[in-house]
C-alpha positions in Angstrom: -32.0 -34.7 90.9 -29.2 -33.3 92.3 -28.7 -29.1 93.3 -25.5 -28.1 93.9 -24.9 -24.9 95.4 -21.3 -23.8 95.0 -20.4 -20.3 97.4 -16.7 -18.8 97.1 -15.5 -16.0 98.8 -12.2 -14.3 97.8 -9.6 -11.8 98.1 -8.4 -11.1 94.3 -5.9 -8.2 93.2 -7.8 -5.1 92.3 -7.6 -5.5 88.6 -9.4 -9.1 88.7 -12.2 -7.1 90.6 -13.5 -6.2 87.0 -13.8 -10.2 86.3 -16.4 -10.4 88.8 -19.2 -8.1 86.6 -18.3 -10.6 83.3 -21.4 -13.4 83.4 -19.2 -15.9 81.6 -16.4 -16.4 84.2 -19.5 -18.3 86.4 -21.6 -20.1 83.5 -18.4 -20.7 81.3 -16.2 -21.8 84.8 -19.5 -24.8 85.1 -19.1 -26.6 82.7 -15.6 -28.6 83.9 -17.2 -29.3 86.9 -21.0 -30.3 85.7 -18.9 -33.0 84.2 -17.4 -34.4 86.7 -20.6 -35.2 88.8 -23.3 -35.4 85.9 -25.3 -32.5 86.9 -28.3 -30.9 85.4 -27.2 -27.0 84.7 -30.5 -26.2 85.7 -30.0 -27.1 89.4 -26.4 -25.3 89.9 -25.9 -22.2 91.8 -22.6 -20.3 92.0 -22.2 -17.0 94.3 -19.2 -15.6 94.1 -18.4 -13.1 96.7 -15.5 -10.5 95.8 -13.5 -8.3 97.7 -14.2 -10.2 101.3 -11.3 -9.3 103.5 -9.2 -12.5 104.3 -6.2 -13.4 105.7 -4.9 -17.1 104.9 -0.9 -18.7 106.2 -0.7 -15.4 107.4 -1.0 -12.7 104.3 -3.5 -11.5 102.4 -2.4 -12.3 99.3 -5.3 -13.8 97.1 -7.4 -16.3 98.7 -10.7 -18.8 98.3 -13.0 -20.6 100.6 -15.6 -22.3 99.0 -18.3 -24.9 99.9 -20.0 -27.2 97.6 -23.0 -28.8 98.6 -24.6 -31.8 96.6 -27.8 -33.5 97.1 -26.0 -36.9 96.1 -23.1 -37.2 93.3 -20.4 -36.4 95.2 -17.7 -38.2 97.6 -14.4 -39.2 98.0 -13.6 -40.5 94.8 -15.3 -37.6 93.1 -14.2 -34.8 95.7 -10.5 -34.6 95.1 -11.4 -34.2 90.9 -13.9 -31.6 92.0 -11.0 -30.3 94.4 -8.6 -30.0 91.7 -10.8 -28.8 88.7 -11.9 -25.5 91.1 -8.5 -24.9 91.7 -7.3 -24.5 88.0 -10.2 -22.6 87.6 -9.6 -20.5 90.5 -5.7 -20.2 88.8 -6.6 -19.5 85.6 -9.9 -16.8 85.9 -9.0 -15.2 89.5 -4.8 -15.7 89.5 -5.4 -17.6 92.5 -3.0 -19.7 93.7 -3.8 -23.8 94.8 -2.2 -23.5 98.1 -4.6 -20.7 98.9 -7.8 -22.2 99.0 -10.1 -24.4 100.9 -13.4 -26.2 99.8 -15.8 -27.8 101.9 -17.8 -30.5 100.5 -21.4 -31.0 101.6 -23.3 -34.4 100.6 -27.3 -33.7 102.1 -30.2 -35.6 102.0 -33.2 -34.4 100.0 -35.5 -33.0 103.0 -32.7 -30.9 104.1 -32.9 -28.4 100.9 -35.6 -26.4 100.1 -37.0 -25.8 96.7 -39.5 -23.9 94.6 -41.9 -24.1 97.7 -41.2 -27.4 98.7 -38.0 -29.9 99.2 -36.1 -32.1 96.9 
């Protein structure tokens, strides 16, 4: 069982602000990315925080920072597919560019995340 939180804050143009209230750009933008590193829907989490004031190279044209953290699954032979997959999403829902994100990858043991009253 894996859970697989996935937390990305961003600075999008006003008029991708909108984006943010339509449920599909998160379940829809999964799918790609369940792929990748066989995971059960049921366990994903994606927050998406909009309109976070950020400054990245210098401007603040559009940026990301995201973490994903994995109970298992994920690597470096899986990260840099991950890696590339969020950034075409990123590109295509939120007109973000590549070269203005980061993601931090997490790989925790099953004690470390708590769940439905217990741990993993």
């Amino acid at each position: 069982m894996q859970w697989w939180p996935l937390t990305f804050s961003r600075t999008p143009p006003k008029p991708f602000l909108k984006s943010l209230a339509n449920p599909s750009l998160l379940s829809l933008s999964l799918f790609p990315l369940l792929v990748i590193v066989l995971l059960m829907y049921l366990y994903v989490m994606i927050l998406l925080n909009g309109s976070v004031p950020m400054a990245f190279a210098g401007t603040e044209e559009p940026a990301a920072y995201g973490e994903l953290i994995s109970i298992g699954g994920i690597g470096p032979s899986v990260n840099g597919k991950l890696s590339s997959t969020i950034a075409e999403i990123l590109e295509t829902k939120l007109s973000i560019d590549s070269s203005r994100f980061y993601i931090k990858f997490y790989d925790v043991e099953r004690p470390f995340f708590g769940f439905n009253g217990s741990t993993f």
